[in-house]
C-alpha positions as CSV (number, residue, x, y, z in Angstrom):
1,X,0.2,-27.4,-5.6
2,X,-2.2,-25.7,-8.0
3,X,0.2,-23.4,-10.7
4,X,0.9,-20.1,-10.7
5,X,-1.4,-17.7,-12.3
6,X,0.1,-16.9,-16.2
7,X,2.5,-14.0,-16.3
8,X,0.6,-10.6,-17.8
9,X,3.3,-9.8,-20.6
10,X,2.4,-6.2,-20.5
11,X,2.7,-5.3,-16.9
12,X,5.9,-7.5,-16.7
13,X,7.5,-5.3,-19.8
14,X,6.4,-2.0,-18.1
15,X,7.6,-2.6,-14.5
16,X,10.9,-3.9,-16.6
17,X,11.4,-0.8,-18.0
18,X,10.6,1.7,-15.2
19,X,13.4,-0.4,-13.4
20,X,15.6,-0.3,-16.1
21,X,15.3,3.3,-16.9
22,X,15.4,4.7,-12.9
23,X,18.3,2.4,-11.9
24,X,20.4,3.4,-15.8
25,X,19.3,7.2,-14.7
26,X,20.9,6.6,-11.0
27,X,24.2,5.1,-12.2
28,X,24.3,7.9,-14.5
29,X,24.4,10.6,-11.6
30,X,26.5,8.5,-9.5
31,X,29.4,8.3,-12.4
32,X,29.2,11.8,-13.6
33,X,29.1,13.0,-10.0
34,X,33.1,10.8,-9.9
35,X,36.1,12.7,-10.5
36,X,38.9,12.0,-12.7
37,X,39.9,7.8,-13.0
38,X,37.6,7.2,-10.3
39,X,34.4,7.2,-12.9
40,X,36.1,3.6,-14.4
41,X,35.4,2.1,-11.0
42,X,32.6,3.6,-10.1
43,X,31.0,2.6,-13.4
44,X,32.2,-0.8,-12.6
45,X,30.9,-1.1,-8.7
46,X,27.2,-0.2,-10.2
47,X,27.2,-2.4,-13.5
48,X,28.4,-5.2,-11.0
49,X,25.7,-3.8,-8.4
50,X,23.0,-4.3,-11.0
51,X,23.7,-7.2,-11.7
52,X,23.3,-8.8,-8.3
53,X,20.0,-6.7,-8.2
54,X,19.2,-8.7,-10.9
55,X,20.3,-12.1,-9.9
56,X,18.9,-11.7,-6.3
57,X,15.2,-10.8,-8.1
58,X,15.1,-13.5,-10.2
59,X,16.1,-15.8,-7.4
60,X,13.4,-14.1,-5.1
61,X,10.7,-13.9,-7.6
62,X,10.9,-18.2,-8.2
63,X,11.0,-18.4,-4.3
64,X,7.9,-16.7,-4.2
65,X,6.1,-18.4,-6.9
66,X,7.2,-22.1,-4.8
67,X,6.0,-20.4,-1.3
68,X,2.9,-17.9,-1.3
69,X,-0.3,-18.7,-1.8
70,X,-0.5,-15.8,-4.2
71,X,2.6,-16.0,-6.3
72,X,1.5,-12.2,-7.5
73,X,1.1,-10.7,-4.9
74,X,3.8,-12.1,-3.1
75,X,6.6,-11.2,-6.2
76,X,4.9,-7.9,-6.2
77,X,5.5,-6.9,-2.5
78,X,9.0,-8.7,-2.5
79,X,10.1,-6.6,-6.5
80,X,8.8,-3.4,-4.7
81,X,11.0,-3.7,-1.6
82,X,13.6,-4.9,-3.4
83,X,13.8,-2.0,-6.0
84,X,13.3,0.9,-3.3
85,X,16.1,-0.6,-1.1
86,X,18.5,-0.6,-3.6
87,X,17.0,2.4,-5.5
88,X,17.2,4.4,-1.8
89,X,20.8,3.2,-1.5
90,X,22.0,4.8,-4.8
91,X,20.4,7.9,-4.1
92,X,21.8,8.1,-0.4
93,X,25.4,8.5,-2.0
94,X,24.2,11.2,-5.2
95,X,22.6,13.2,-1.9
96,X,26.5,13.1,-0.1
97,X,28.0,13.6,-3.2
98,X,25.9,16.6,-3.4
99,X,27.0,18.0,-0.2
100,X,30.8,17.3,-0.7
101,X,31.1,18.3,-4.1
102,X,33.1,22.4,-4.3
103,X,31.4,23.2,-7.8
104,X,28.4,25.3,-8.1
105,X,25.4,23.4,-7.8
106,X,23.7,22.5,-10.6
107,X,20.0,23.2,-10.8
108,X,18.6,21.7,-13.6
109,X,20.1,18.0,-12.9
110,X,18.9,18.2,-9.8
111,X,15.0,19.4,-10.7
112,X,15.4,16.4,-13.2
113,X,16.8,14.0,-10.4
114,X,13.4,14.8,-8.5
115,X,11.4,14.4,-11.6
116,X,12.6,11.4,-12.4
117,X,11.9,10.0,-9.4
118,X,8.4,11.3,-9.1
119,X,7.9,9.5,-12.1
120,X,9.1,6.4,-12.1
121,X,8.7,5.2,-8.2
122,X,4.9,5.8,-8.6
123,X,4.4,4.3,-11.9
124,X,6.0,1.8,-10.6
125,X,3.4,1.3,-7.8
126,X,0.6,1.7,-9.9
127,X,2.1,-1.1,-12.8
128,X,2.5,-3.5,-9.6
129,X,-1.1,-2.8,-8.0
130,X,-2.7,-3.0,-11.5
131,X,-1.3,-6.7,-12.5
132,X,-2.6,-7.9,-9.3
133,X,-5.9,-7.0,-8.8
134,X,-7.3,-4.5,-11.5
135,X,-7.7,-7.2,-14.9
136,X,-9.7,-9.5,-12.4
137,X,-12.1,-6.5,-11.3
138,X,-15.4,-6.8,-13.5
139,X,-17.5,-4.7,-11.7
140,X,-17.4,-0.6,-13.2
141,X,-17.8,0.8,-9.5
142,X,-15.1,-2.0,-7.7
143,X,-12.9,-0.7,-10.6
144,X,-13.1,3.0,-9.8
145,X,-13.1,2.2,-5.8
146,X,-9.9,0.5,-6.4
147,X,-8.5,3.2,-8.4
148,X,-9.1,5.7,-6.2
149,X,-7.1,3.7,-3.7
150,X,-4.1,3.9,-6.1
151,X,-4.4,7.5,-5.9
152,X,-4.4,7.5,-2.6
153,X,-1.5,5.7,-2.4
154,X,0.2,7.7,-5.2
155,X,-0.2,11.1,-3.5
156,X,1.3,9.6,-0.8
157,X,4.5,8.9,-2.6
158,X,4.6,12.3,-4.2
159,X,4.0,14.0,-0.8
160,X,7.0,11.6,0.8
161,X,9.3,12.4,-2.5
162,X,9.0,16.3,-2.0
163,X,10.4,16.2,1.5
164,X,13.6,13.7,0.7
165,X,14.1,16.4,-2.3
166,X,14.2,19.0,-0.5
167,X,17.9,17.6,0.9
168,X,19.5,17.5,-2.6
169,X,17.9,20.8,-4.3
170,X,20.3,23.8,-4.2
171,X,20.1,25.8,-0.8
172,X,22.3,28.4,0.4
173,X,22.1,27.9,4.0
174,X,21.6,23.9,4.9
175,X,19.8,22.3,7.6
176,X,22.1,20.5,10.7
177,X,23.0,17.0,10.1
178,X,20.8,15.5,12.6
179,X,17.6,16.9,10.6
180,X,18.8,15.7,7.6
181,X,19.5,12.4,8.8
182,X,16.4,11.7,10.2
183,X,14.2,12.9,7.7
184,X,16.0,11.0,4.7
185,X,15.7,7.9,6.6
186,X,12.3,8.5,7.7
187,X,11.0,8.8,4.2
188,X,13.1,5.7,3.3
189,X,10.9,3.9,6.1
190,X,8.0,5.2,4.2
191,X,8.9,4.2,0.8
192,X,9.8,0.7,1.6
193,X,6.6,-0.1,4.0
194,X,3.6,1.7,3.2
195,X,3.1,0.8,-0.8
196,X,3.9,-3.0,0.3
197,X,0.5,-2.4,2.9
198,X,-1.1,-1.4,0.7
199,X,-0.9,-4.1,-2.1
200,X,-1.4,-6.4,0.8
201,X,-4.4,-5.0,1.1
202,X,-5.5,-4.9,-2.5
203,X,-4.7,-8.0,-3.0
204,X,-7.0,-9.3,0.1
205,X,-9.7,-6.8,-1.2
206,X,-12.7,-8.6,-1.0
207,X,-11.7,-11.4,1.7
208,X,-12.4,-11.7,5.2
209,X,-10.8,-8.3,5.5
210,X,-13.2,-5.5,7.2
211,X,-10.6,-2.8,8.6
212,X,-7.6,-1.5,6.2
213,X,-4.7,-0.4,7.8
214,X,-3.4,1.7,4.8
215,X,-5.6,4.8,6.1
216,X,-4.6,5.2,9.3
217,X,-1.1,4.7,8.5
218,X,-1.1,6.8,6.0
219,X,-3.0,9.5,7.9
220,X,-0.5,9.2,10.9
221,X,3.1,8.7,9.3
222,X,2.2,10.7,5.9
223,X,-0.1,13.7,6.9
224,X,0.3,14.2,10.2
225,X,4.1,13.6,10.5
226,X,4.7,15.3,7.5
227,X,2.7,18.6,8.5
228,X,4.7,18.9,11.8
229,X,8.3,18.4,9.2
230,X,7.1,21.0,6.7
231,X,5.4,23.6,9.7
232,X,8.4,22.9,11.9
233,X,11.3,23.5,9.2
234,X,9.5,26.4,7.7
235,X,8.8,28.2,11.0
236,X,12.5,27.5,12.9
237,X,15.1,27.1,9.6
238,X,13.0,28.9,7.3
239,X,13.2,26.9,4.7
240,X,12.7,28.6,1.0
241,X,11.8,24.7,-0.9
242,X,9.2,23.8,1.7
243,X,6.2,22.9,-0.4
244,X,2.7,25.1,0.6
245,X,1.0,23.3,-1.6
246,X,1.7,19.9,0.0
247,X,1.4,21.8,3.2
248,X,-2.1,22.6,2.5
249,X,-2.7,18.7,1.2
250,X,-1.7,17.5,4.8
251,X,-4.1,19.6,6.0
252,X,-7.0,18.5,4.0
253,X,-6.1,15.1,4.2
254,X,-6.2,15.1,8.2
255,X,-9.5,16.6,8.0
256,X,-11.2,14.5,5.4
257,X,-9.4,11.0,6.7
258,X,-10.4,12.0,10.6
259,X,-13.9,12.3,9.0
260,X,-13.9,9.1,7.7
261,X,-12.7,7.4,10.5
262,X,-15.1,9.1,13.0
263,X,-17.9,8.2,10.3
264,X,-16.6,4.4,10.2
265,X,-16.4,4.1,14.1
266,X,-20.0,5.8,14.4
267,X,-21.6,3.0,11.7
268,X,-20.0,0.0,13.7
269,X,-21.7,1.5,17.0
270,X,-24.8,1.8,15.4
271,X,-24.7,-1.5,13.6
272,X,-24.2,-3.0,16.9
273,X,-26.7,-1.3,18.6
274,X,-29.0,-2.5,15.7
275,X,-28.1,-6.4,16.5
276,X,-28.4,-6.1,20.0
277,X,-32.1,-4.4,19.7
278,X,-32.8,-7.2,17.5
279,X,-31.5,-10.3,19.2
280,X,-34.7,-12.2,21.1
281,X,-34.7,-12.2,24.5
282,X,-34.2,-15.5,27.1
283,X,-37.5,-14.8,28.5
284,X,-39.6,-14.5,25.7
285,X,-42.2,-18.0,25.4
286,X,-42.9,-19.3,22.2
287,X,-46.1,-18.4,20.6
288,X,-49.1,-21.2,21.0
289,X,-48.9,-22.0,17.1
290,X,-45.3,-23.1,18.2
291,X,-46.1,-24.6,20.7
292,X,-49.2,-26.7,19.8
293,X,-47.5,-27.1,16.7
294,X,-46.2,-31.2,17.6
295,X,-49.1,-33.5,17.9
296,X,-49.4,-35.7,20.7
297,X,-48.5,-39.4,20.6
298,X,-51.4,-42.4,22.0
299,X,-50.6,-45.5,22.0
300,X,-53.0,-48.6,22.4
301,X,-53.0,-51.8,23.2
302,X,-55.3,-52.7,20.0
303,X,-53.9,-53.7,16.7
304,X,-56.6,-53.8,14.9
305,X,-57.4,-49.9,15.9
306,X,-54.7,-48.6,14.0
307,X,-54.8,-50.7,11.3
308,X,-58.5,-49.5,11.0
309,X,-57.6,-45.6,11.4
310,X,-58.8,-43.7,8.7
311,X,-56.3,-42.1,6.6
312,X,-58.3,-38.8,7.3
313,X,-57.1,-38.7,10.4
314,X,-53.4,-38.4,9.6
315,X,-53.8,-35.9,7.2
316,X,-55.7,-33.8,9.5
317,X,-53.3,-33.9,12.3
């Protein structure tokens, strides 16, 4: 078994600390958000959750490097998981907490609770799909073809993170249970699939590859799911936080990623049409040079003919 490639010290200290730092800042809600003595066992239940996280990690990450083909890629699919699972868990109970608690909300830690998030899950992204693919990318165009990708990808995760914030910023008349329910876990589904896609798909950029998946997902679940949640809670609950401007970038993003797709679908018809035009019929004969092309073979009975053939002969033939 050939060795896995050498660990990139920088990217490995990065995605470290934007770990570090977004799982510190979730424990922090979570035990400021407890009451009374219960913030001494709180504080202990996510020190002691942590520390699992990180046990389970390291245990996953040698797995990985034993099993995949492409130890990278592999550890970076299985730490992203990983970290939005648990990361999704913690801010499940903050979000209750919210709802339960009797004091006046708080805007400003909850602004910074979104913030922090927007920050940290895509830069988290981007670390992972940059020490996979982008240091072994020479060529200036692949490079900036790639990067749009992560933007892609990023806007994405922005676009799914201003719908689950909506639940936890301050509101004065709340949505029913049912549409909460549904849409927290619906961008939880989002969160944990689509960025592991599409570092699938990075990864493989370049193979035998020749459709992503990505773009159609992410024009389907993102976009055009997303534009029926923001149209449909701002028409019937009219809802104050909905984001226009997101609202307007599922509606661009339908109609340039339709585009595309029409545009792909219409060059693999014509590329086939070109093949078929140019594939040679069964009927067509061989032209005479082709055919008279073989000399033909006389044999005689004499020895001492072909011994005396000039040499002449041969070449002409």
């Amino acid at each position: 078994m050939a060795p896995p490639p050498p660990a990139n010290k920088p990217h490995a200290c990065m995605s470290a600390m934007v770990i570090i730092s977004t799982m510190a800042t979730m424990d922090v809600y979570l035990v400021e958000q407890s009451l009374g003595p219960q913030k001494i066992g709180v504080c202990i239940t996510v020190l002691v959750g942590d520390l699992c996280f990180l046990i389970a990690l390291r245990y996953v990450a040698v797995w990985v490097g034993a099993e995949v083909k492409t130890p990278r890629r592999g550890y970076a699919m299985v730490l992203w998981f990983l970290y939005v699972f648990v990361l999704e868990v913690k801010l499940y109970f903050i979000y209750q907490n919210y709802k339960s608690e009797k004091r006046a909300p708080d805007p400003l830690a909850r602004k910074t609770l979104t913030l922090l998030l927007s920050v940290g899950v895509p830069s988290l992204f981007v670390i992972l799909a940059a020490a996979d693919r982008m240091e072994h990318v020479r060529i200036f165009r692949k490079k900036e073809s790639l990067r749009n990708r992560i933007f892609w990808v990023v806007v994405d995760l922005l676009d799914v993170l201003d719908i689950q914030a909506n639940l936890w910023e301050p509101l004065k008349k709340g949505l029913p249970l049912w549409v909460e329910g549904a849409t927290f876990f619906y961008c939880y589904a989002l969160l944990l699939v689509l960025p592991c896609v599409s570092l699938s798909e990075i990864g493989t950029q370049g193979g035998t590859r020749k459709t992503a998946v990505y773009p159609l997902l992410s024009l389907a679940v993102v976009n055009v799911a997303t534009l029926f949640i923001r149209g449909g809670v701002l028409l019937w609950y009219q809802d104050p936080r909905v984001s226009t401007a997101f609202l307007g970038k599922n509606a661009l993003a339908v109609a340039v990623k339709t585009c595309a797709v029409l545009q792909h679908r219409r060059e693999l018809s014509d590329a086939g049409r070109g093949s078929d035009r140019n594939a040679p019929s069964l009927n067509d004969t061989p032209p005479a040079s082709s055919r008279n092309h073989t000399p033909a073979r006389t044999h005689t009975g004499s020895q001492h003919t072909e011994s005396l053939a000039p040499s002449f002969i041969s070449r002409e033939l």
